[in-house]
N, C-alpha and C positions, 0 to 999 in steps of 0.2 A: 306582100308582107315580108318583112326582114327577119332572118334567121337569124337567130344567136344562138351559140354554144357554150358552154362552160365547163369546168372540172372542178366538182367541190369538194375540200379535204373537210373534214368535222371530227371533231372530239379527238384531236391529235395533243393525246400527251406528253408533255414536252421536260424531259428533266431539266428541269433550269434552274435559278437561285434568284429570283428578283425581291428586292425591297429589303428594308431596316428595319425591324420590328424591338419594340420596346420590350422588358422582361412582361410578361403576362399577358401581349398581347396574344391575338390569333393567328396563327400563320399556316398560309396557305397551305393544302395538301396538295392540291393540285393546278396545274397552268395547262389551258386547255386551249388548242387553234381550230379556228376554222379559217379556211380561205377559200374562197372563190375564184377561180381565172379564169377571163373571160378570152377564150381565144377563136380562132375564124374555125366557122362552121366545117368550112374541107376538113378539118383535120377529126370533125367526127363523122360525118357523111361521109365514107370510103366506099369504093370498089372491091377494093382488096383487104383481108385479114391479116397485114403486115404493120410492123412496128414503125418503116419511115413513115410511113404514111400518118401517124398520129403523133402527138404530144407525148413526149415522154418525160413525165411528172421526174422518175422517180429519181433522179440526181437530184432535182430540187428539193426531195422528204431529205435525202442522205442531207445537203448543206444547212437544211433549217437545223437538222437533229446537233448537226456543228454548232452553229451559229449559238442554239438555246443551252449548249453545251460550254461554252466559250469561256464560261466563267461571271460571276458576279452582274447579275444587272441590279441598279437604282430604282429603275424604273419598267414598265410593260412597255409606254414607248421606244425603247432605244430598241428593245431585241424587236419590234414591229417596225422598225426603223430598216435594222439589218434587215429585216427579211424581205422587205418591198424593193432592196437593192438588190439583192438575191435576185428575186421575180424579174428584175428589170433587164437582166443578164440574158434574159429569154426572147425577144421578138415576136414569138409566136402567140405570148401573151399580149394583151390588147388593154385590157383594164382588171384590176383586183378589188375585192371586198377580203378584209382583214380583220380577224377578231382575236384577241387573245383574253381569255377570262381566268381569275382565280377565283378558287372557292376552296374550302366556304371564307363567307365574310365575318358572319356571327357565329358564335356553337358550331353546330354542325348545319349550315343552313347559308342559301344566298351564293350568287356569285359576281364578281363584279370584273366588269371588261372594258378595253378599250376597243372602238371600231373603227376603221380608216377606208374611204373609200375610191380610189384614185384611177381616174380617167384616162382614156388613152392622152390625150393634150399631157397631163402631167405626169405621165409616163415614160413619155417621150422627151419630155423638158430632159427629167433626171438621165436620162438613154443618155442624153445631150451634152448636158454636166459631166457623166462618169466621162463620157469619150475626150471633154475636150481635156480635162485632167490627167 
C-alpha cells in the first residue's frame, strides 16, 4: 500500500486587503488559508530528531505572510496565485491543496473561498516555466 505524507497549515490568518467593496457593502474581517503539501513520506518517517531531515515549512509561512502583505489584491486568485509560486520554489513538495476563505459573507455569518488543487504534473509544468524564464 502507498504511503503519503503531508503538512497541513489551517486557519492561517492572513493580513491582507483583497477586493473593492461598494459603500454599504460587507467587507470581510477576516482572510483565512489552509494548505496542504503533500511531500515524500522520508521526510516524515525519520531515524533521527534533526531539522535536515524534515520539511522545513517555516520560510515558506515567513514568504506567504509577504506575499498576503504585499499590498492591494483584486481578487483571492492572484494572492493563491503567488503563493502556489511560492510552494513551487520547494521540490520537496510534490502536490498542494489551497484554500483561501473570507468571512463573513452576510452579517456576521458565512464564508466564502476559493480552492485549487494542483498535481505533481502541474507542478512541475510551473517548476519548468519559472526555470526556463
Amino acid at each position: 500500500m502507498p504511503t503519503n505524507a503531508c503538512i497541513e497549515l489551517k486557519d492561517l490568518k492572513l493580513q491582507t486587503q483583497i477586493g473593492t467593496y461598494e459603500p454599504g457593502a460587507i467587507i470581510p474581517k477576516e482572510h483565512l488559508l489552509d494548505l496542504i503539501l503533500w511531500i515524500d513520506p522520508k521526510l516524515v518517517l525519520i531515524s533521527q530528531d534533526i531539522m535536515k531531515n524534515v520539511f522545513d515549512y517555516d520560510p515558506l509561512v515567513v514568504e506567504i505572510d509577504l506575499l498576503a502583505n504585499d499590498g492591494h489584491y483584486e481578487t483571492q486568485e492572484r494572492l493563491i496565485t503567488r503563493i502556489v509560486e511560492a510552494c513551487s520554489k520547494y521540490h520537496e513538495i510534490k502536490s498542494i491543496e489551497i484554500n483561501l476563505r473570507k468571512l463573513p459573507v452576510r452579517a456576521d455569518s458565512g464564508s466564502l473561498g476559493v480552492r485549487l488543487l494542483i498535481d505533481q504534473s502541474s507542478l512541475d509544468n510551473l517548476r519548468d516555466l519559472k526555470s526556463s524564464s
